[in-house]
PyMOL commands that place a pseudoatom at each C-alpha (Angstrom):
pseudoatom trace, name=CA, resn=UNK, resi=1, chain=A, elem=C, hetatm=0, pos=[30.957, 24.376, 15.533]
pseudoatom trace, name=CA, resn=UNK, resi=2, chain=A, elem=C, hetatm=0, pos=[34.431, 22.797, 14.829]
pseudoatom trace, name=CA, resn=UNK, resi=3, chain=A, elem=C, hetatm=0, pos=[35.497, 21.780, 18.442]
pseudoatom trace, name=CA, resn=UNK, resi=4, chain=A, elem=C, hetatm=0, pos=[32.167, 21.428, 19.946]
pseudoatom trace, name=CA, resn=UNK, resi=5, chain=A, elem=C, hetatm=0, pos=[31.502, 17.655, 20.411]
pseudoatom trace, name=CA, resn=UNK, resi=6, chain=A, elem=C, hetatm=0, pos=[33.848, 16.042, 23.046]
pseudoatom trace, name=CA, resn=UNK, resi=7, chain=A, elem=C, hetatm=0, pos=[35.695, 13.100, 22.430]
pseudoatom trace, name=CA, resn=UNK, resi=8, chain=A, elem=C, hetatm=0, pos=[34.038, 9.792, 22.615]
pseudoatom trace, name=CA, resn=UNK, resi=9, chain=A, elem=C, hetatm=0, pos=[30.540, 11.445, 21.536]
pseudoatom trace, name=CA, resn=UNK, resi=10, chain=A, elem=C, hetatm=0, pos=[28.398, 11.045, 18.341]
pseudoatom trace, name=CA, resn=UNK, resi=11, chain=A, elem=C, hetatm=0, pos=[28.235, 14.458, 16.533]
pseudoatom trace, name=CA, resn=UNK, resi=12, chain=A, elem=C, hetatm=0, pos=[25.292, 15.994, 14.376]
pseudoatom trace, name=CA, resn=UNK, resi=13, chain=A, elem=C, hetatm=0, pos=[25.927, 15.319, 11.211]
pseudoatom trace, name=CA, resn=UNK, resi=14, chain=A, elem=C, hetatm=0, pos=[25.981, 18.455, 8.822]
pseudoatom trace, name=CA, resn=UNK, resi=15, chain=A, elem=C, hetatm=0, pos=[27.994, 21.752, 7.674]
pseudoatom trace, name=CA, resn=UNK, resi=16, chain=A, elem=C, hetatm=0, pos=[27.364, 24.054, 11.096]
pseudoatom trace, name=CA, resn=UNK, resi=17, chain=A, elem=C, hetatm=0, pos=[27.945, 27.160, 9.398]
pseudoatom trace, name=CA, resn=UNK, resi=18, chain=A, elem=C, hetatm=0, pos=[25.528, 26.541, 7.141]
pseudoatom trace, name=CA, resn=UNK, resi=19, chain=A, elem=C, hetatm=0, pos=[23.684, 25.941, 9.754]
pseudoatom trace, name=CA, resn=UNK, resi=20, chain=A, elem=C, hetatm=0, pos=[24.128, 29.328, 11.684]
pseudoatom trace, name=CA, resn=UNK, resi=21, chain=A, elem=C, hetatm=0, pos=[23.798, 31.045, 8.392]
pseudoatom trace, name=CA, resn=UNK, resi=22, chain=A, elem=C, hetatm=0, pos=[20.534, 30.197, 7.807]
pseudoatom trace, name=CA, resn=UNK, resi=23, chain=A, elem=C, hetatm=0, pos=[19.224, 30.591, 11.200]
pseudoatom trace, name=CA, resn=UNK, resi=24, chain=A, elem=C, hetatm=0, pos=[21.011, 33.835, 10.757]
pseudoatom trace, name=CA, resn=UNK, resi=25, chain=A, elem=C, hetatm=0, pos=[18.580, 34.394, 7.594]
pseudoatom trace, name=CA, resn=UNK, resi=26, chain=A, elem=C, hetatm=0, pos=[15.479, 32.910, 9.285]
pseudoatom trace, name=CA, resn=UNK, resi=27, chain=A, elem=C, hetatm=0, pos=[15.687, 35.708, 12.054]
pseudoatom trace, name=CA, resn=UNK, resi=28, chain=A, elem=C, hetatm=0, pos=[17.166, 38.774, 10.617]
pseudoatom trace, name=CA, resn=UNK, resi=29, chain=A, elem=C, hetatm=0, pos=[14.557, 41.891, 10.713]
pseudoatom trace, name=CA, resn=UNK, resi=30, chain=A, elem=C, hetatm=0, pos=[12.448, 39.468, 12.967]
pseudoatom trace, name=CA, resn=UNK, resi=31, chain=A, elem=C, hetatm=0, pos=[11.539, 39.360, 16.802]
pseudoatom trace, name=CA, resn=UNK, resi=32, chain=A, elem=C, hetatm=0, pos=[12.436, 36.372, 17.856]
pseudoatom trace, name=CA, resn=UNK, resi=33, chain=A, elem=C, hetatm=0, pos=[10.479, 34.814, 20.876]
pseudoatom trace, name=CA, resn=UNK, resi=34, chain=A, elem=C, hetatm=0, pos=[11.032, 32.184, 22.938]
pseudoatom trace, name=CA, resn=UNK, resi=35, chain=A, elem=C, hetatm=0, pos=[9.111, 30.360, 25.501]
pseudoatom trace, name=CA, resn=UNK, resi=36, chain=A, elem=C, hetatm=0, pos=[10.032, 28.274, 28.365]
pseudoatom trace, name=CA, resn=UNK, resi=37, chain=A, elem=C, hetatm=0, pos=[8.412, 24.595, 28.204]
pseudoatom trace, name=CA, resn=UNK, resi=38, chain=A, elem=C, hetatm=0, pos=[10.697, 22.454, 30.555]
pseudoatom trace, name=CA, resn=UNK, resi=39, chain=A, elem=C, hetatm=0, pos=[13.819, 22.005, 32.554]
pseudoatom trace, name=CA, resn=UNK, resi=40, chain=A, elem=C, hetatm=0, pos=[15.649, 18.905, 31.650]
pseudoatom trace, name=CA, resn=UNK, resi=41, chain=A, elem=C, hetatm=0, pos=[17.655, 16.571, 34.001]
pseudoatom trace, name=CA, resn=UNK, resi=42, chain=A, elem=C, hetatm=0, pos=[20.692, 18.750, 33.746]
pseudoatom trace, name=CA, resn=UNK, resi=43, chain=A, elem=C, hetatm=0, pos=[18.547, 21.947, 35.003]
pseudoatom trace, name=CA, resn=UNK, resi=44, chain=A, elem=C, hetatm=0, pos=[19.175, 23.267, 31.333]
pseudoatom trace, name=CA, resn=UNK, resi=45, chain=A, elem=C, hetatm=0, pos=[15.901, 24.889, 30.376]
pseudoatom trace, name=CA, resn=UNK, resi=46, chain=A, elem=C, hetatm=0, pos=[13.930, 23.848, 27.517]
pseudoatom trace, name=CA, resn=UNK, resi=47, chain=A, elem=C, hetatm=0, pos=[12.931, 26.564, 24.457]
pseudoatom trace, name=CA, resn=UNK, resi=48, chain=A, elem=C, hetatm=0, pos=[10.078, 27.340, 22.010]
pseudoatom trace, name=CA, resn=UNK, resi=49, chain=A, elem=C, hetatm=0, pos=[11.508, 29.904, 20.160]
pseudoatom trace, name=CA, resn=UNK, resi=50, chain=A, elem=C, hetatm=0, pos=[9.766, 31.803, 16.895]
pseudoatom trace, name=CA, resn=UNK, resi=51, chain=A, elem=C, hetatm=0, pos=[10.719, 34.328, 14.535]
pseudoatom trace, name=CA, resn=UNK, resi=52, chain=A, elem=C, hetatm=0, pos=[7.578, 36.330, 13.535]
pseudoatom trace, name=CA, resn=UNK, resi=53, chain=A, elem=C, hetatm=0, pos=[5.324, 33.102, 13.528]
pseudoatom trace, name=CA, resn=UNK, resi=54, chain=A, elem=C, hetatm=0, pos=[7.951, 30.365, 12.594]
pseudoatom trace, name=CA, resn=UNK, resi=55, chain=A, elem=C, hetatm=0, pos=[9.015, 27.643, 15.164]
pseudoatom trace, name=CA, resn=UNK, resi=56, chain=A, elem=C, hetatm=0, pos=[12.860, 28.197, 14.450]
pseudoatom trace, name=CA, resn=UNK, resi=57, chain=A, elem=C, hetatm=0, pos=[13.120, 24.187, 15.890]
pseudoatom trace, name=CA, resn=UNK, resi=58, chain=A, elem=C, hetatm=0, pos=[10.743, 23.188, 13.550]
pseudoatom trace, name=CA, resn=UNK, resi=59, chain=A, elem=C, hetatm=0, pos=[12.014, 25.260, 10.433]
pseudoatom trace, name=CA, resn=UNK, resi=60, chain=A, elem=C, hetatm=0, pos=[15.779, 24.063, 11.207]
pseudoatom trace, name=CA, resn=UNK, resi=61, chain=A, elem=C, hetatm=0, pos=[14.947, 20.347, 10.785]
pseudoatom trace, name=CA, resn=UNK, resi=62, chain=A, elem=C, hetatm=0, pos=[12.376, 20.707, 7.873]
pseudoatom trace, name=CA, resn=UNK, resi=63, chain=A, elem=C, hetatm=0, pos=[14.970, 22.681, 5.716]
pseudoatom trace, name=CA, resn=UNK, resi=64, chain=A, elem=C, hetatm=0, pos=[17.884, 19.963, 6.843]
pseudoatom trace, name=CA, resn=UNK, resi=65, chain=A, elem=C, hetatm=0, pos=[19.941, 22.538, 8.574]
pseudoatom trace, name=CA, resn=UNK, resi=66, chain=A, elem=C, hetatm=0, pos=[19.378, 20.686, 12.103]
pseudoatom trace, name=CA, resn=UNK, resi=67, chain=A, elem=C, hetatm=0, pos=[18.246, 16.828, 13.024]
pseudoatom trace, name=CA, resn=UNK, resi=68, chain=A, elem=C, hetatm=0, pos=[15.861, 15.859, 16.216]
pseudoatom trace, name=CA, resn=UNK, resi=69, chain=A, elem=C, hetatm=0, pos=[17.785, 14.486, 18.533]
pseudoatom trace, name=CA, resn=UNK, resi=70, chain=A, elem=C, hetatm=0, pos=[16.129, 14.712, 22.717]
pseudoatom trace, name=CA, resn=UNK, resi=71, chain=A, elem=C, hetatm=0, pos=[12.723, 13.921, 21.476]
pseudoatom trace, name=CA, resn=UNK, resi=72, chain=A, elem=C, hetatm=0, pos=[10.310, 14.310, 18.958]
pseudoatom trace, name=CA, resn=UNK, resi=73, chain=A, elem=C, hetatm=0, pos=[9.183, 18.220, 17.389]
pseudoatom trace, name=CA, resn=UNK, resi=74, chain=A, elem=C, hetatm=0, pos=[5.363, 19.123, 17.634]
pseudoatom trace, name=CA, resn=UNK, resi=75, chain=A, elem=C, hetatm=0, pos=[5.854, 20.873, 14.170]
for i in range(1, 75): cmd.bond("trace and resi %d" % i, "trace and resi %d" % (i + 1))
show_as sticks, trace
zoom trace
């Protein structure tokens, strides 16, 4: 969102409330589930998360709305 990346960093590209809005769309009426798969080096944990039997991560990227940017998707 506007205000999110710090100074000095390289943002994601892309319109972030289009973005939320079609996560928004992806996971309204759904259970969403997510599952633990790591901790990374900050002590942040790392998510699987699914609507229904979509990998939101996965969905995001395929329909442009987010870019892979820690590592690579297992889509």
């Amino acid at each position: 969102m506007p205000g999110a990346c710090r100074p000095g960093r390289r943002c994601t590209p892309g319109d972030p409330y289009a973005s939320r809005d079609h996560l928004t769309a992806l996971t309204t009426g759904k259970a969403v589930k997510c599952r633990q798969l790591d901790v990374d080096h900050y002590g942040r944990r790392v998510v699987q998360c699914f609507a229904a039997s979509v990998d939101l991560s996965c969905r995001m990227v395929a329909d442009g709305f987010a870019v892979e940017r820690y590592g690579r998707l297992e889509c």
